[in-house]
NUSE-710434 format. One record per residue: x, y, z of N, C-alpha, C in turn; residue number from 1; residue in three letters. Coordinates in steps of 0.02 Angstrom, whole numbers. Layout:
! NUSE-710434
{{X,Y,Z},{X,Y,Z},{X,Y,Z},NUM,'ALA'},
...
This chain:
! NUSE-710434
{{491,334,-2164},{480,346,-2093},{482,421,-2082},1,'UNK'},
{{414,439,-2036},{443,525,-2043},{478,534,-1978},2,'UNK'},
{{506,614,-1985},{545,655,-1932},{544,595,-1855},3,'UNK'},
{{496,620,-1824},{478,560,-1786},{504,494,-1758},4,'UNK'},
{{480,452,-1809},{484,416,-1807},{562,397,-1826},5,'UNK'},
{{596,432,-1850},{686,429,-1863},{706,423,-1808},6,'UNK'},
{{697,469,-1779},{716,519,-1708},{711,455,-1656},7,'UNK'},
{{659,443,-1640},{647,375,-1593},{679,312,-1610},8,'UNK'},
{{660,286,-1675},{717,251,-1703},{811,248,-1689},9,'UNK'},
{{816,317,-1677},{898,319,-1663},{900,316,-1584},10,'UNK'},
{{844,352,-1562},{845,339,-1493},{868,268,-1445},11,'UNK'},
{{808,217,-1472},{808,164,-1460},{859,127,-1492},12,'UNK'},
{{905,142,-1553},{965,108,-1586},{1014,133,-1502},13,'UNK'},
{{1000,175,-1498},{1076,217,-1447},{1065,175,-1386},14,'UNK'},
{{1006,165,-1363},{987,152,-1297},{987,189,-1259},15,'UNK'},
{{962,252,-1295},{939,325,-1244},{879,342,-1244},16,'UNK'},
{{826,285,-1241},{767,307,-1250},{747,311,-1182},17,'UNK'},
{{700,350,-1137},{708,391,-1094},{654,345,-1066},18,'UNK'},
{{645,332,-995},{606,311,-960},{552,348,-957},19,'UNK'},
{{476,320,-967},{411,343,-979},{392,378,-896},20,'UNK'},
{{381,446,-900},{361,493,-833},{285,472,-840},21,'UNK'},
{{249,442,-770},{182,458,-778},{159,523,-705},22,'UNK'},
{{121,538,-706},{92,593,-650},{84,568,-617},23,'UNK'},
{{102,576,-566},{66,551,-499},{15,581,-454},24,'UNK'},
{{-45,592,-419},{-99,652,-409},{-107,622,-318},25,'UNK'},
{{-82,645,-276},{-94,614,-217},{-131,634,-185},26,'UNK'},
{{-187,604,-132},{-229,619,-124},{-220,625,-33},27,'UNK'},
{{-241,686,-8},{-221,650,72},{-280,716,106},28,'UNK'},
{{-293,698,164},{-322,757,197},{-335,726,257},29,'UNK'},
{{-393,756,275},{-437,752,347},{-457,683,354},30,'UNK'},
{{-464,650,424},{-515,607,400},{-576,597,400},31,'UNK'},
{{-618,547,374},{-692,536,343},{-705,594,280},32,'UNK'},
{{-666,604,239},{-675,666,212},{-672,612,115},33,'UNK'},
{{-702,554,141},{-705,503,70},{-646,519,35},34,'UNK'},
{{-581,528,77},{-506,530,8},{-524,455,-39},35,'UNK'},
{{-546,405,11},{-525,337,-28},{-593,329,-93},36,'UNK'},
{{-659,333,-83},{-694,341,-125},{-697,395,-179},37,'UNK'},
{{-672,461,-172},{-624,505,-236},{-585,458,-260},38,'UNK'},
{{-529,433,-246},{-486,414,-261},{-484,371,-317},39,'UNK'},
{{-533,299,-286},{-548,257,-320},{-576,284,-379},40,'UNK'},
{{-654,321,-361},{-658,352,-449},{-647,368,-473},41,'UNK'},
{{-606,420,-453},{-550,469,-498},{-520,408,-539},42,'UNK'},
{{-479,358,-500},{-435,318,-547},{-479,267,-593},43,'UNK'},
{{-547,259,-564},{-588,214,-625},{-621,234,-697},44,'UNK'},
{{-639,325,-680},{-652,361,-739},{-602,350,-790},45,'UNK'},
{{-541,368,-783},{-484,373,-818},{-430,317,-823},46,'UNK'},
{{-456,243,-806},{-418,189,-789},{-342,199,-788},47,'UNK'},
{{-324,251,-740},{-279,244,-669},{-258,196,-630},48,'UNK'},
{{-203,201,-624},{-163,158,-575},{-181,187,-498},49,'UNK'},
{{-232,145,-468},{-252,178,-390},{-201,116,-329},50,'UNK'},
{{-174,188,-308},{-119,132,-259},{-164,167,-183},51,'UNK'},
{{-140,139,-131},{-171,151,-59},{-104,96,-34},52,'UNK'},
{{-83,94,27},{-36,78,59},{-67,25,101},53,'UNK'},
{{-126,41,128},{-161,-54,169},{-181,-77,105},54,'UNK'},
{{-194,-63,48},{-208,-112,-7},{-156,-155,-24},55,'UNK'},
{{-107,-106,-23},{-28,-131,-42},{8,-203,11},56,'UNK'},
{{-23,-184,41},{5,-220,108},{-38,-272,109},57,'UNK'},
{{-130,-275,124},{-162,-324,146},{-137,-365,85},58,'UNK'},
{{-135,-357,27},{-109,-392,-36},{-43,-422,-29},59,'UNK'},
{{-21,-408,-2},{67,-437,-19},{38,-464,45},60,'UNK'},
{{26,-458,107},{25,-508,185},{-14,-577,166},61,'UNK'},
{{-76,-586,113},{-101,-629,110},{-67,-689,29},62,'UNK'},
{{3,-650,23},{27,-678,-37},{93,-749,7},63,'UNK'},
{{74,-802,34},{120,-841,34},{198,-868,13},64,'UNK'},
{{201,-842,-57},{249,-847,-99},{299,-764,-97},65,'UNK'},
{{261,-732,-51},{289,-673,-34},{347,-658,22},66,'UNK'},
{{410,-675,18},{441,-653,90},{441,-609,131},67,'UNK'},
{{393,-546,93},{380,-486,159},{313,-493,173},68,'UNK'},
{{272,-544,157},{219,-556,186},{203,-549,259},69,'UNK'},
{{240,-554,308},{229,-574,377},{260,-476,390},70,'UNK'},
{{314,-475,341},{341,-405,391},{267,-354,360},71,'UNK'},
{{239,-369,298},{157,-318,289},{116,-314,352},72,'UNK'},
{{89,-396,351},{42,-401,417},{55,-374,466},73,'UNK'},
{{115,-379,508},{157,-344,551},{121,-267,543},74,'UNK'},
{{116,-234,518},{130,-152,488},{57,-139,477},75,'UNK'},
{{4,-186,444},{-57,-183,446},{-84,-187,517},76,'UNK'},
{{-49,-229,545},{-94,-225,644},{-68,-192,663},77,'UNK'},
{{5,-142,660},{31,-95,712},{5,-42,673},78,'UNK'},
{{-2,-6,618},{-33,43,609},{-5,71,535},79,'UNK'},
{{-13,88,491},{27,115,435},{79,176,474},80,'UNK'},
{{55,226,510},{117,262,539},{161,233,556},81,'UNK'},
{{170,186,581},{233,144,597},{267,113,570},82,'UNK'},
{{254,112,485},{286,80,454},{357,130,425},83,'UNK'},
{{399,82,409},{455,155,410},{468,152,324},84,'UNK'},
{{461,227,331},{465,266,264},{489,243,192},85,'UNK'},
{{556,221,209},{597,172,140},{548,104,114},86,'UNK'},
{{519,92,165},{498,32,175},{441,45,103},87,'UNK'},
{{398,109,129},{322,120,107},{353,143,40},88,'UNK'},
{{411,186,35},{401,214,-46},{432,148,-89},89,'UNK'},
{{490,100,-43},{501,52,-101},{435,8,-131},90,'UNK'},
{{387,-15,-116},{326,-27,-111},{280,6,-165},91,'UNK'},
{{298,57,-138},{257,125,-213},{306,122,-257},92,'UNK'},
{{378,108,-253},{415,107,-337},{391,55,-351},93,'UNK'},
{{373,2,-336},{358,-71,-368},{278,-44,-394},94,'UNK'},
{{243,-51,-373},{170,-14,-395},{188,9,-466},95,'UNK'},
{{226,72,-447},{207,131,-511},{248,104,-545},96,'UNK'},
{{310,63,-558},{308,33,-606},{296,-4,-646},97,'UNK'},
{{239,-73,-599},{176,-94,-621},{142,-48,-670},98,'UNK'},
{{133,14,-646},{69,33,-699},{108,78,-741},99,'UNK'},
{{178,89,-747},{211,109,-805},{206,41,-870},100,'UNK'},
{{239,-10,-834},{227,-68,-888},{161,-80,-938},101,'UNK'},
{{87,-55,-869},{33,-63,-910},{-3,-9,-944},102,'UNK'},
{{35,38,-937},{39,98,-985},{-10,146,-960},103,'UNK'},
{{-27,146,-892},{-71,188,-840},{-57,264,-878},104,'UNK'},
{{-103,322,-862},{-72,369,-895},{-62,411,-808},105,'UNK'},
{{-88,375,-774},{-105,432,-709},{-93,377,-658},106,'UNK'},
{{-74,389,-607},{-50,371,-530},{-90,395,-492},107,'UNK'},
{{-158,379,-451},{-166,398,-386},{-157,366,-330},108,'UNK'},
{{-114,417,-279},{-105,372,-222},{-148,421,-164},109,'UNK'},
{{-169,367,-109},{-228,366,-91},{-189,398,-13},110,'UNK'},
{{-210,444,24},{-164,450,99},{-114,428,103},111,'UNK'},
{{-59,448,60},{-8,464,63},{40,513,28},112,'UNK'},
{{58,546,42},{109,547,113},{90,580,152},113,'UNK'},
{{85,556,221},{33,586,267},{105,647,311},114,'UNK'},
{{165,665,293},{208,694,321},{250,720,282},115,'UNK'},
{{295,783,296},{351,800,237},{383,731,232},116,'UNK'},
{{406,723,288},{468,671,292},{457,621,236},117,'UNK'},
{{388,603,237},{365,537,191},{352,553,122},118,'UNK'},
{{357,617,98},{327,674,41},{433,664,31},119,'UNK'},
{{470,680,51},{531,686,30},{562,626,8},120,'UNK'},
{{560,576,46},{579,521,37},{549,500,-38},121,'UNK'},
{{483,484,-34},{449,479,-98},{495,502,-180},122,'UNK'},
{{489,581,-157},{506,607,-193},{577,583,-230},123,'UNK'},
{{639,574,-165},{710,557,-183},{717,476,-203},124,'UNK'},
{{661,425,-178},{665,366,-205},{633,346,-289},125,'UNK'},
{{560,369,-291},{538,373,-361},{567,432,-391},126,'UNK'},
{{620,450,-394},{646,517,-447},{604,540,-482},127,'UNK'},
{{564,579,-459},{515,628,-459},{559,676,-511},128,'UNK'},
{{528,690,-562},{558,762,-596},{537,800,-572},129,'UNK'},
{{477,827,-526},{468,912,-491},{500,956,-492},130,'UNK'},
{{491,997,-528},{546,1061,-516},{513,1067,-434},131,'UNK'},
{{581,1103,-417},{589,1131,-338},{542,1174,-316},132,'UNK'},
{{500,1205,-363},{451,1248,-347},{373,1213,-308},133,'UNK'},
{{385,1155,-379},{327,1089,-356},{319,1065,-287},134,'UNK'},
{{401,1082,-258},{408,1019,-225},{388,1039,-159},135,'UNK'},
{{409,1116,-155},{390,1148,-96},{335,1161,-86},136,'UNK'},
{{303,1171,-133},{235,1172,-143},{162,1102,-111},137,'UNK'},
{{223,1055,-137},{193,989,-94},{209,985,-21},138,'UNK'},
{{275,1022,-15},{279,999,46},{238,1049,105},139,'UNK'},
{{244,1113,87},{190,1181,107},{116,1129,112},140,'UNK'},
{{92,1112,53},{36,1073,70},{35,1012,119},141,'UNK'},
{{92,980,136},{74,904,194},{93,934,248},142,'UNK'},
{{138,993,268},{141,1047,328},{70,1066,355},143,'UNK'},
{{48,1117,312},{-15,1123,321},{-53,1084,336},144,'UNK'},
{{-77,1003,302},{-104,966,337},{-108,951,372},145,'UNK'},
{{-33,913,392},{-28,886,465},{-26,971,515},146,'UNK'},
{{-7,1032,527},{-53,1051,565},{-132,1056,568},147,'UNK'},
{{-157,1055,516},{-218,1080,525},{-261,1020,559},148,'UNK'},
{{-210,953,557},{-244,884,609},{-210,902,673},149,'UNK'},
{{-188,963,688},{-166,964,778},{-65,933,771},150,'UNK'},
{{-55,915,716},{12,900,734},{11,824,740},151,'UNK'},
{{-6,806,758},{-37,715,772},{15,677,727},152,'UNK'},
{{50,667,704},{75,634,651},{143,604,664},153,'UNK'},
């Protein structure tokens, strides 16, 4: 067995083998500005894990065997802004660890996070490794956004 392959070997004997990081690339802006058609191809070129939040939702509302089925629909007719924050990233940890299992190499999520608030949360629920530099950096970018839509958010 070489170097390597020892190394991982003891890893997995210890039970310190480290949870698989994939990227996540989020996509958000203006609207009519096709985020969702980027999105989608971006994640079909490179068979990506493409998440979107009414996908997430119309999917789980029309799942019967689902107990948050009714609280989705709920959130799909009042508006995705209204859905509250914990709510949307626990939702995206279930996702991206869907496509950790299926060995996705890339995450795109589709208009979201349309706010710091929802960019932080994210961040502190999926334990984001970002260094702090990243992070401000994301968040400088969904600031900027949401002014450059008038504040609206």
């Amino acid at each position: 067995m070489g170097t390597l392959g020892q190394v991982l070997h003891k890893d997995i004997q210890h039970g310190q083998m480290r949870k698989r990081h994939i990227p996540i690339i989020f996509v958000t802006g203006l609207l009519s500005i096709d985020k969702t058609t980027h999105s989608r191809s971006l994640s079909e070129a490179f068979d990506d894990l493409y998440l979107s939040l009414s996908d997430v939702l119309a999917q789980m509302s029309t799942d019967a065997a689902d107990p948050r089925a009714e609280f989705a629909a709920l959130y799909l007719k009042k508006g995705l802004d209204t859905s509250p924050v914990g709510y949307m990233t626990d939702l995206f940890k279930e996702k991206i660890h869907e496509g950790a299992q299926q060995r996705k190499r890339y995450i795109v999520v589709d208009g979201f996070p349309r706010n710091a608030k929802q960019l932080r949360s994210f961040v502190e629920k999926i334990n984001c490794h970002s260094s702090e530099e990243d992070l401000n950096l994301a968040l400088k970018a969904a600031v900027e956004a949401y002014l450059g839509q008038g504040g609206k958010n």
